[in-house]
NUMARNU-906210 format. One line per 5 residues: for each residue x, y negated, z of C-alpha. Coordinates in pm, 1 decimal, decimal comma. Layout:
BEGIN
X/Y/Z  ...
// end
This chain:
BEGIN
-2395,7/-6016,2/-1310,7  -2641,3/-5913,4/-1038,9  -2583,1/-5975,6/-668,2  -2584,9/-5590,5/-593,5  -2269,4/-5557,4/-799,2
-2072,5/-5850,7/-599,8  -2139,4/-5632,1/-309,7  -2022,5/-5330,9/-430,0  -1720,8/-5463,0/-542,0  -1677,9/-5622,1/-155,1
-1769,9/-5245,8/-44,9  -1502,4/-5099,6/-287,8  -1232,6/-5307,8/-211,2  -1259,1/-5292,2/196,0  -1324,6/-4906,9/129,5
-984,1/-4860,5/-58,7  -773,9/-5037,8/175,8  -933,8/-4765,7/439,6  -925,7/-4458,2/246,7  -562,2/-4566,4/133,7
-491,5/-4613,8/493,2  -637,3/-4218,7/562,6  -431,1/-4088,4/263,8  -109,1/-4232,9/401,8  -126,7/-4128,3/775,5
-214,9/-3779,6/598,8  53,5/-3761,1/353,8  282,0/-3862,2/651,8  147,5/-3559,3/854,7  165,2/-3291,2/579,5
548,7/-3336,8/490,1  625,4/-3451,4/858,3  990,4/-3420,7/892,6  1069,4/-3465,5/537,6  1002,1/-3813,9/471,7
1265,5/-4088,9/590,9  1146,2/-4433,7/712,7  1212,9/-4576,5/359,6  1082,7/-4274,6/195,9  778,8/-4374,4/405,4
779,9/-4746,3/267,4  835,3/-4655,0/-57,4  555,3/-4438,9/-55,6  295,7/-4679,9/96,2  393,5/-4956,2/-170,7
283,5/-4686,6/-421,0  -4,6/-4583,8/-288,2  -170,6/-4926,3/-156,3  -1,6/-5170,8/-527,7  -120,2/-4933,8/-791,8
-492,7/-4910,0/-703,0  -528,2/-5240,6/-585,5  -367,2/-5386,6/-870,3  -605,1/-5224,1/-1060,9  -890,4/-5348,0/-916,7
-743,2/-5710,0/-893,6  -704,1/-5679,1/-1283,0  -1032,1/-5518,1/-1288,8  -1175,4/-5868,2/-1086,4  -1019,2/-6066,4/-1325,6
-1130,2/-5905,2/-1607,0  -760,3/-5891,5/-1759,2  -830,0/-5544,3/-1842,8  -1159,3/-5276,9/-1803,0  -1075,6/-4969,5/-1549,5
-1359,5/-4963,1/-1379,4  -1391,4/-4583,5/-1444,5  -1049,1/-4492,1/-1348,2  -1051,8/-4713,1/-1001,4  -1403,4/-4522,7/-942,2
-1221,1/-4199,3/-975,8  -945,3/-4295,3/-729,7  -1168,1/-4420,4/-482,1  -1375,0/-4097,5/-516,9  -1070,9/-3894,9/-502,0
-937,0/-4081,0/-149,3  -1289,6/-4037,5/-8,0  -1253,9/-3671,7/-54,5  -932,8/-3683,3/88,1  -1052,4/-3862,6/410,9
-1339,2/-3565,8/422,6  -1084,8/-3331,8/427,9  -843,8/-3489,0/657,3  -1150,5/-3584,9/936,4  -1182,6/-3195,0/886,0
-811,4/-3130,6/971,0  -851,2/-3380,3/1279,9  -1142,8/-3182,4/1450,9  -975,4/-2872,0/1316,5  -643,3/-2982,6/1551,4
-825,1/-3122,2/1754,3  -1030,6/-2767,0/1901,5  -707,3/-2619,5/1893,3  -470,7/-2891,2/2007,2  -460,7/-2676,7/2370,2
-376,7/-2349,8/2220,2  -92,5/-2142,2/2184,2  -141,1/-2088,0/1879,7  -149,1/-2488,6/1732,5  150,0/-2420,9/1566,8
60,4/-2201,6/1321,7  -310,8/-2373,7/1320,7  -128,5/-2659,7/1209,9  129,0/-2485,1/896,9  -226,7/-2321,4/765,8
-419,3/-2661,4/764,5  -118,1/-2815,3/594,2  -136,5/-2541,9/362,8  -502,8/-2545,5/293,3  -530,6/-2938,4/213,3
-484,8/-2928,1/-129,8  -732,7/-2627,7/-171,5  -962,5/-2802,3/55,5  -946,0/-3123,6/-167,3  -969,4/-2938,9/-513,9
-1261,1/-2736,0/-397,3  -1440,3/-3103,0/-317,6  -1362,7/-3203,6/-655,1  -1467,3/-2926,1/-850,6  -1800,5/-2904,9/-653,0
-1864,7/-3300,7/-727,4  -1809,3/-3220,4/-1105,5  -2020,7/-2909,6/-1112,5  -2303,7/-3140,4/-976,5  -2263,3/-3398,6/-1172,8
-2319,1/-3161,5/-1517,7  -2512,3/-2868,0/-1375,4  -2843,3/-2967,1/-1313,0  -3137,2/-2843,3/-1088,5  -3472,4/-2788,5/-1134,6
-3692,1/-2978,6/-859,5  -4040,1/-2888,0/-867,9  -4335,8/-3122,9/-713,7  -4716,6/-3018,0/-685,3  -4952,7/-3319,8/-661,7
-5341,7/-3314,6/-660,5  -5537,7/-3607,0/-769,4  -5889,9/-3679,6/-654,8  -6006,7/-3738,8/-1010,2  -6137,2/-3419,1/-1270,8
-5860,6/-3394,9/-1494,3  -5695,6/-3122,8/-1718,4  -5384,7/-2903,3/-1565,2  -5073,8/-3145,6/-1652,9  -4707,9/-3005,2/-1612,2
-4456,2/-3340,8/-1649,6  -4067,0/-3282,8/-1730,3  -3917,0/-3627,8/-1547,5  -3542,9/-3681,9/-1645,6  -3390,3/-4020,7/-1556,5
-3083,9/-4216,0/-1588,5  -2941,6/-4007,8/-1872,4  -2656,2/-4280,0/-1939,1  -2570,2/-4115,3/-2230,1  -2208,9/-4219,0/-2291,0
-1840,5/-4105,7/-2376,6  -1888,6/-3852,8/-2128,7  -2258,0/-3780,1/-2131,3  -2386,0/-3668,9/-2490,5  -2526,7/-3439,5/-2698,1
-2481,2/-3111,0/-2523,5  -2606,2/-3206,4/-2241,1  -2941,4/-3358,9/-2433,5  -2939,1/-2985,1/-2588,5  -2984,0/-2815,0/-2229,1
-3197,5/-3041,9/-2065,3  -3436,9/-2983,4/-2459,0  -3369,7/-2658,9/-2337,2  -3495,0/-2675,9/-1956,5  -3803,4/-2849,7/-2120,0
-3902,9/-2538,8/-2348,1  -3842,2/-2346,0/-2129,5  -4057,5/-2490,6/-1831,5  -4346,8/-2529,9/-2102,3  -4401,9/-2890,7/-1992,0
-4682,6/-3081,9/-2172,0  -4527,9/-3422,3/-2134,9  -4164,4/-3545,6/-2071,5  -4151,4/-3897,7/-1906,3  -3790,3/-4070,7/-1898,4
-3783,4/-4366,7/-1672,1  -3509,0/-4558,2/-1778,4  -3113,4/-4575,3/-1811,1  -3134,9/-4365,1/-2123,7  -2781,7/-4511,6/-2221,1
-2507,8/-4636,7/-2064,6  -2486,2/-5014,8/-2141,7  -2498,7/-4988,3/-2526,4  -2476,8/-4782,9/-2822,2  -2153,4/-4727,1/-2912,8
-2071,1/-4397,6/-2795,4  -2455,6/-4293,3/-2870,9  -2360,0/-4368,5/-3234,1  -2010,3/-4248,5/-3270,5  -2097,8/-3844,1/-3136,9
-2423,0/-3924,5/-3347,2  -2672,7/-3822,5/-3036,2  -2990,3/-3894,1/-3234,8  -3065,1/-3525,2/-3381,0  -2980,3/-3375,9/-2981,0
-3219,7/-3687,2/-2886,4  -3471,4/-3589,1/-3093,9  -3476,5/-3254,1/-2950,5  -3697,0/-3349,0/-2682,7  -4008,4/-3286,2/-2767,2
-4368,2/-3189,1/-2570,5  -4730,5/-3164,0/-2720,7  -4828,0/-3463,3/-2536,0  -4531,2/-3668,9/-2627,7  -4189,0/-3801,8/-2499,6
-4262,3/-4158,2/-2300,9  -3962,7/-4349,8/-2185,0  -3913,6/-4694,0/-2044,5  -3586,1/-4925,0/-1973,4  -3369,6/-4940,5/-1684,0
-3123,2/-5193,1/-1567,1  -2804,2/-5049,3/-1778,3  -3054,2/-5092,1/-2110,5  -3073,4/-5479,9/-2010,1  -2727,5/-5566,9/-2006,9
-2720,3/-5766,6/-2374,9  -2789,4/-5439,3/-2612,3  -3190,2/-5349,8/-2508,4  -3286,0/-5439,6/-2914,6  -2991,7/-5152,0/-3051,3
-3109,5/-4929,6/-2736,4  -3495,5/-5000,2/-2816,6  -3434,5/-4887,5/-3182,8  -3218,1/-4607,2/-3145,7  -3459,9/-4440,9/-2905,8
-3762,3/-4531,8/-3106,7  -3568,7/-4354,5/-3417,1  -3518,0/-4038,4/-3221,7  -3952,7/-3992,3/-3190,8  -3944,3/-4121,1/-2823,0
-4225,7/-4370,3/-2761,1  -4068,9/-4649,0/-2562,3  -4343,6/-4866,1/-2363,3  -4192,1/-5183,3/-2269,3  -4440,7/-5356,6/-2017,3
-4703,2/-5144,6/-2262,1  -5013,8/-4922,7/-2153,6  -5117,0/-4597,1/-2364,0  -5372,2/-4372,4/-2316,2  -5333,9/-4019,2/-2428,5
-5586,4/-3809,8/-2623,1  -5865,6/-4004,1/-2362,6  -5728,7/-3763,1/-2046,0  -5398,2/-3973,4/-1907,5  -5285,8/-4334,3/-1923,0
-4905,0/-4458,2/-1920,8  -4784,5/-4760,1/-1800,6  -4432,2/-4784,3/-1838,8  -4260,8/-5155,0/-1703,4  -3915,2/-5299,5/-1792,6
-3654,4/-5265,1/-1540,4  -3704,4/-5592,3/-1310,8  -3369,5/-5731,9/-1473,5  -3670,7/-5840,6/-1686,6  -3796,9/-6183,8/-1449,4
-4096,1/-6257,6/-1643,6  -4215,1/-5896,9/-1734,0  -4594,2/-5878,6/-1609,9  -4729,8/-5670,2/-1263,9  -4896,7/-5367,4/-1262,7
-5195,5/-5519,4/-1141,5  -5212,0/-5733,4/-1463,1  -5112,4/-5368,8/-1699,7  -5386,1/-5176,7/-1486,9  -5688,8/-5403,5/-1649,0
-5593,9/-5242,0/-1956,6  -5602,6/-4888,4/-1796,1  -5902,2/-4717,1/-1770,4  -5920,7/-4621,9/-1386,6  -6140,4/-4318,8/-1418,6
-5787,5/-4140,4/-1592,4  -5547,3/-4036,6/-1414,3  -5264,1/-4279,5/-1465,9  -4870,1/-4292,0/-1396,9  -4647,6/-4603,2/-1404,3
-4335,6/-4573,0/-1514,5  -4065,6/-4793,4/-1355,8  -3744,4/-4757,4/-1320,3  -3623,8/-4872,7/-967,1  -3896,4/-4796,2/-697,6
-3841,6/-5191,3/-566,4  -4186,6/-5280,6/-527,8  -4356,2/-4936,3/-381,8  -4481,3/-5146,0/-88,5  -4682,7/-5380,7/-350,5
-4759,7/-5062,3/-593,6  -4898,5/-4885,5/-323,0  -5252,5/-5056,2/-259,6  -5311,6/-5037,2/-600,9  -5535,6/-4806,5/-805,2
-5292,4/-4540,9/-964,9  -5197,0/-4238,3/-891,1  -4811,6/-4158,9/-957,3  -4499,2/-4351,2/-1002,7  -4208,3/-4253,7/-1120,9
-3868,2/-4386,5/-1093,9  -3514,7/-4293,1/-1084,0  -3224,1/-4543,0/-1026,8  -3098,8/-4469,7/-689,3  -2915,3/-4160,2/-794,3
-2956,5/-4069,1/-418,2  -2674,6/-4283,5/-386,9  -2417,9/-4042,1/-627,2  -2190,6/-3971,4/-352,8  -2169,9/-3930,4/-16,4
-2256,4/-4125,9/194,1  -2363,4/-4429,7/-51,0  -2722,2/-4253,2/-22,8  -2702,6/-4393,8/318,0  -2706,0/-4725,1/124,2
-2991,6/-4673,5/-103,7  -3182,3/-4530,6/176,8  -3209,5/-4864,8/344,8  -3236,7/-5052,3/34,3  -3563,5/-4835,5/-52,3
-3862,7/-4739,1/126,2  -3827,9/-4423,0/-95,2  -3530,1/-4366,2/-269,7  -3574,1/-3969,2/-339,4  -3790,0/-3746,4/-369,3
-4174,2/-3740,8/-338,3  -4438,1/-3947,2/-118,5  -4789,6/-4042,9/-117,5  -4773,4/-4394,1/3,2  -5158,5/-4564,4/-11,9
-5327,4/-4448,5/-253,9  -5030,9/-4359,0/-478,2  -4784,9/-4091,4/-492,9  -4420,7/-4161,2/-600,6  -4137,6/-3976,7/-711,7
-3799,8/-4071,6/-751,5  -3538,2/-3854,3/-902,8  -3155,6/-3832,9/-820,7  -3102,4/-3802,5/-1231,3  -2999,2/-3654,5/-1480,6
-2657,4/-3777,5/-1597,8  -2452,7/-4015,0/-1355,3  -2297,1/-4410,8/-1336,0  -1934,4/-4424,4/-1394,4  -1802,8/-4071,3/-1319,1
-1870,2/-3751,0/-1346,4  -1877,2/-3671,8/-976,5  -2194,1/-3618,0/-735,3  -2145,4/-3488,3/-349,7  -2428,6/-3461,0/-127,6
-2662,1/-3475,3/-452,3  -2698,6/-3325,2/-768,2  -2805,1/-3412,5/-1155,8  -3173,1/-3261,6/-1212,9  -3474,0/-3236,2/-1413,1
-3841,6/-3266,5/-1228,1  -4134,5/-3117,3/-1304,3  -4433,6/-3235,0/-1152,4  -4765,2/-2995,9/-1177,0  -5019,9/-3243,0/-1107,5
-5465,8/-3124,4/-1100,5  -5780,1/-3310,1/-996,0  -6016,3/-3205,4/-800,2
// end
């Protein structure tokens, strides 16, 4: 397992012991008066044994819940928003005649506060938005209009309708090329298979082609089923591979760097012809410091998910020199996309799934 996951797992498990901590001393204020000392107890053993015994069983692999301890941390982080609300709420008021009744309407708005959070994290997660980028190369080239959709991690609760709206949101944008860097599924192929995704997959289609590469989640033991399955649904998958298109764009689409041994982009350039305007697919933008003296002119990558929810995008901002949206860094512009499906659950706050499309001319 990679490093990065070890420290999540460190992050999640100092996290919940704080956001449990949050949800108590807020539980204790909203029925103040109405809970006795053991009522109190009793209700603190609860809510601090059942999620961490999850996650212990989680850590010791007696049992999978990842997804369901996600949720529950996600669900006591919205709770502490809400609550850190109430405080500076109380807080402007706490002088006021009228703190009384300030206080019975907070009390009273909490859960509406905290269902409101949720339901705007879900509509995030599986309403999309279209982000639109202009870039100008100084090469002679043809009008291009690129439809970029990462991280799909199509799943048990990603599938086929939402490959049918974002074939949709392709048609409909006219795009003549649709580029998918990586994390098409989520860790395998069994849900893929079972809500047979492959006619909704193949619905993706542009007069240039459909180009994807593979992400981390594609590497963990399954990238041969993944590699076939996507190949089957028309998509042309370039693993560490260069293509050139009709003699007016090249492709270079890398492995995810899971891969140790996969070759540079230097070495895939010198089969690139560098009068064409050329892209590189790759899915993390980990090495846009080395990419950008080199002699291409767009990346793009997805990955970061702009961190999913708030305020992990505070954490991929410092992990990445650019971990959204678009740059021109050297000689290179990249673009990295917040997604269009989501790790885990289906929650986003403070970003949002979405389809890109890039207009890109020369000169």
């Amino acid at each position: 397992m990679e490093l990065r996951y070890y420290i999540i797992f460190a992050i999640a498990i100092i996290s919940l012991q704080l956001f449990i901590t949050i949800f108590n001393r807020t539980l204790h204020w909203l029925f103040a008066g109405k809970l006795s000392p053991k009522g109190k107890k009793y209700l603190a053993f609860i809510t601090f044994s059942i999620p961490n015994a999850l996650l212990i069983g989680q850590l010791l692999q007696l049992f999978m819940a990842a997804r369901i301890i996600a949720f529950i941390l996600a669900l006591l982080l919205f709770s502490a928003f809400v609550s850190l609300g109430i405080v500076i709420i109380h807080f402007l008021f706490s002088k006021t005649k009228i703190i009384a009744k300030i206080d019975r309407t907070l009390r009273l708005a909490y859960p509406f506060a905290l269902a409101g959070l949720l339901g705007l994290s879900i509509y995030n997660a599986y309403v999309p938005r279209l982000v639109h980028y202009e870039i100008t190369l100084d090469k002679p080239m043809k009008p291009l209009r690129i439809g970029v959709a990462s991280d799909l991690h199509l799943g048990t609760l990603f599938g086929g309708k939402a490959l049918d709206k974002l074939a949709q949101i392709m048609d409909e944008q006219k795009v003549d090329l649709i580029l998918l860097p990586g994390d098409i599924m989520d860790d395998n192929v069994t849900a893929y298979l079972a809500e047979n995704m492959r006619p909704h997959l193949e619905k993706l289609r542009a007069p240039l082609g459909v180009y994807a590469t593979l992400g981390n989640h594609d590497f963990f033991g399954h990238q041969e089923e993944i590699t076939a399955e996507i190949r089957q649904a028309g998509i042309i998958l370039l693993k560490d591979q260069v293509a050139t298109i009709n003699d007016e764009l090249v492709l270079i689409g890398r492995n995810d760097d899971l891969e140790k041994n996969r070759p540079s982009t230097e070495t895939l350039l010198n089969q690139a012809k560098p009068d064409l305007p050329i892209i590189v697919l790759d899915h993390r933008p980990s090495e846009v410091e080395i990419h950008s003296t080199l002699p291409f002119d767009l990346q793009v990558s997805g990955h970061t998910h702009k961190g999913q929810i708030f305020p992990a995008n505070l954490i991929t901002a410092l992990n990445y020199r650019i971990d959204y949206g678009l740059e021109k860094i050297g000689k290179p512009y990249f673009m990295v996309t917040s997604g269009y499906g989501f790790w885990g659950i289906p929650m986003r706050l403070g970003s949002q799934s979405e389809v890109v499309i890039v207009d890109m001319k020369g000169k």
